[in-house]
N, C-alpha and C positions, 0 to 999 in steps of 0.2 A: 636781281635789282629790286632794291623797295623804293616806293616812291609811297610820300605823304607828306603831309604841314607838316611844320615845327612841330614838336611838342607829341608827336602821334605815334613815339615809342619807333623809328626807325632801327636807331643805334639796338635797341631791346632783339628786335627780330634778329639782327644780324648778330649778335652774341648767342640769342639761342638755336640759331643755326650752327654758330662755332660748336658751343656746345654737345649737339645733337650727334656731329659728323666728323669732327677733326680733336688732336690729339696734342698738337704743337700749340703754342700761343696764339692769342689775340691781336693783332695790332691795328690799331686806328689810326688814317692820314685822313685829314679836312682837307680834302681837294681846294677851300675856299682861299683857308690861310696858309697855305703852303707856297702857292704862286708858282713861281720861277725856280724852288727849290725840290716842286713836286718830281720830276723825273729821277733827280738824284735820289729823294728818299724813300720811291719805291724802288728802283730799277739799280741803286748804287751809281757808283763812277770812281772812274779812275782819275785821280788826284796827281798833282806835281809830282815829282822825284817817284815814282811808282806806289806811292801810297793810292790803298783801295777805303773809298766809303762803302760798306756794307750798304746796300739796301734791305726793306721791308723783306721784297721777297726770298734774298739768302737766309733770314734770319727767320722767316717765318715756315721752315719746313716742318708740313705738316700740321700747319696752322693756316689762320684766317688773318687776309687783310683787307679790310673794312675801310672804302675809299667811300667817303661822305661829301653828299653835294659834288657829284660828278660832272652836274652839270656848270661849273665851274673852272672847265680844264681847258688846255691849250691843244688845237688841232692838232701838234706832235705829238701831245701824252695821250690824247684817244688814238693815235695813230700806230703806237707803240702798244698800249693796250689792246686797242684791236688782235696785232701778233700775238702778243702773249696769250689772250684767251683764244685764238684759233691754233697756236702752235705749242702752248708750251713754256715757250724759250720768251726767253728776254737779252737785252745788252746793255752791261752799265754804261751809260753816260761818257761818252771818248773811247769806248775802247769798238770791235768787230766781232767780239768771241759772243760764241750763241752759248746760254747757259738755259739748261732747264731749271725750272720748280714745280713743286705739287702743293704750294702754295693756293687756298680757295679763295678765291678773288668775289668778296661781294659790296653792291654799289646801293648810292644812295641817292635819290632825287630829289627833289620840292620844286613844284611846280609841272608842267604838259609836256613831258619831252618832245611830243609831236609839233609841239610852236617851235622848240630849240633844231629840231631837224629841218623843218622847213622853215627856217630862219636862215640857214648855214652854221646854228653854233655843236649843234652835234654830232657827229659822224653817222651816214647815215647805217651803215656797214655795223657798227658800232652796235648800233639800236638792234637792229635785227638778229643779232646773237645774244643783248639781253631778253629780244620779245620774249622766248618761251618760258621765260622764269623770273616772270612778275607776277611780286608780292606788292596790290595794294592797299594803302592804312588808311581806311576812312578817318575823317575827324572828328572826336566825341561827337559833335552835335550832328553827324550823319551817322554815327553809330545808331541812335537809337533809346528810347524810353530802358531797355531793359537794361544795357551796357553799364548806360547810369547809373540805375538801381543796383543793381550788381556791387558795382567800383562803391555806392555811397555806404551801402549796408557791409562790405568787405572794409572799409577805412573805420566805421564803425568800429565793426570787431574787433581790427588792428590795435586801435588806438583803448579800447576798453581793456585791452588784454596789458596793454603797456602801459597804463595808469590803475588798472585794478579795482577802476568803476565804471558801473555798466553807461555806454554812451547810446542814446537811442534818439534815432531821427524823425522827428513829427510829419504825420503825411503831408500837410502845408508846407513844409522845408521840401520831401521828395517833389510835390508837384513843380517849386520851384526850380529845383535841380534841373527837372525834364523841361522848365521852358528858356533853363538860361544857355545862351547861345557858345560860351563857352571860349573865348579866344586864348590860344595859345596852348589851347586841350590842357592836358594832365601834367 
């Protein structure tokens, strides 16, 4: 589970966790804009006249599905996720059949999940199998003087290298950098 603002490279971690660990593809579902259509497009479902929609998860063997803004889901889809990440299995959409994946399931937050739990909007069960494996992203401006410096003097070089003239940051600009509060981070 990563949790941070907008803007604070979420989507980044979980690609290079793909990266790091898995072999199969990438796929990304916005738990936000998905809505109603979220369970079919992880989990599949079985359609009229026996037609199957493939889910995320059949398709992603041996890959990563990158479920962003979880906190965003409906009590059945955390309830169904729940199973999945304590059993394994999943079931598309209308049908009974347990189907496994080795599909890595990684999530994404913004904002306290502990309001969202003791709100009633997140399962609490749920929480407790993401605890041990929270990754959080500060926001630029809780990152730190050096993060800055770092990212300004690195954009720098970027950008010198890919126009072919040297670009160089006055300390008046750096000190700026470090006191601007920064919304919407990077």
């Amino acid at each position: 589970m990563v949790i941070g603002a907008h803007g604070t490279g979420r989507e980044l971690i979980a690609h290079t966790i793909h990266e790091e660990s898995s072999s199969g593809g990438f796929y990304l579902l916005n738990c936000y804009h998905e809505g109603q259509r979220l369970l079919a497009s992880l989990f599949g479902q079985r359609m009229k006249k026996s037609k199957i929609h493939y889910g995320y998860l059949e398709t992603a063997t041996n890959g990563t599905v990158y479920l962003d803004d979880i906190l965003e889901t409906s009590t059945e889809f955390q309830n169904a996720l729940l199973r999945l990440l304590k059993y394994k299995s999943f079931q598309r959409v209308g049908e009974s059949k347990a189907r496994e994946t080795n599909a890595r399931i990684v999530a994404s937050a913004v904002g306290s999940i502990d309001d969202a739990v003791n709100s009633g909007g997140f399962y609490k069960g749920l929480w407790y199998l993401f605890q041990p494996h929270i990754i959080n992203v500060p926001t630029l401006k809780d990152r730190g003087e050096i993060d800055i410096l770092l990212l300004a003097h690195h954009f720098a070089r970027k950008y010198s290298e890919e126009y072919g003239s040297a670009i160089t940051i006055g300390h008046e600009v750096l000190k700026l950098f470090t006191k601007y509060d920064w919304p919407g981070n990077v």
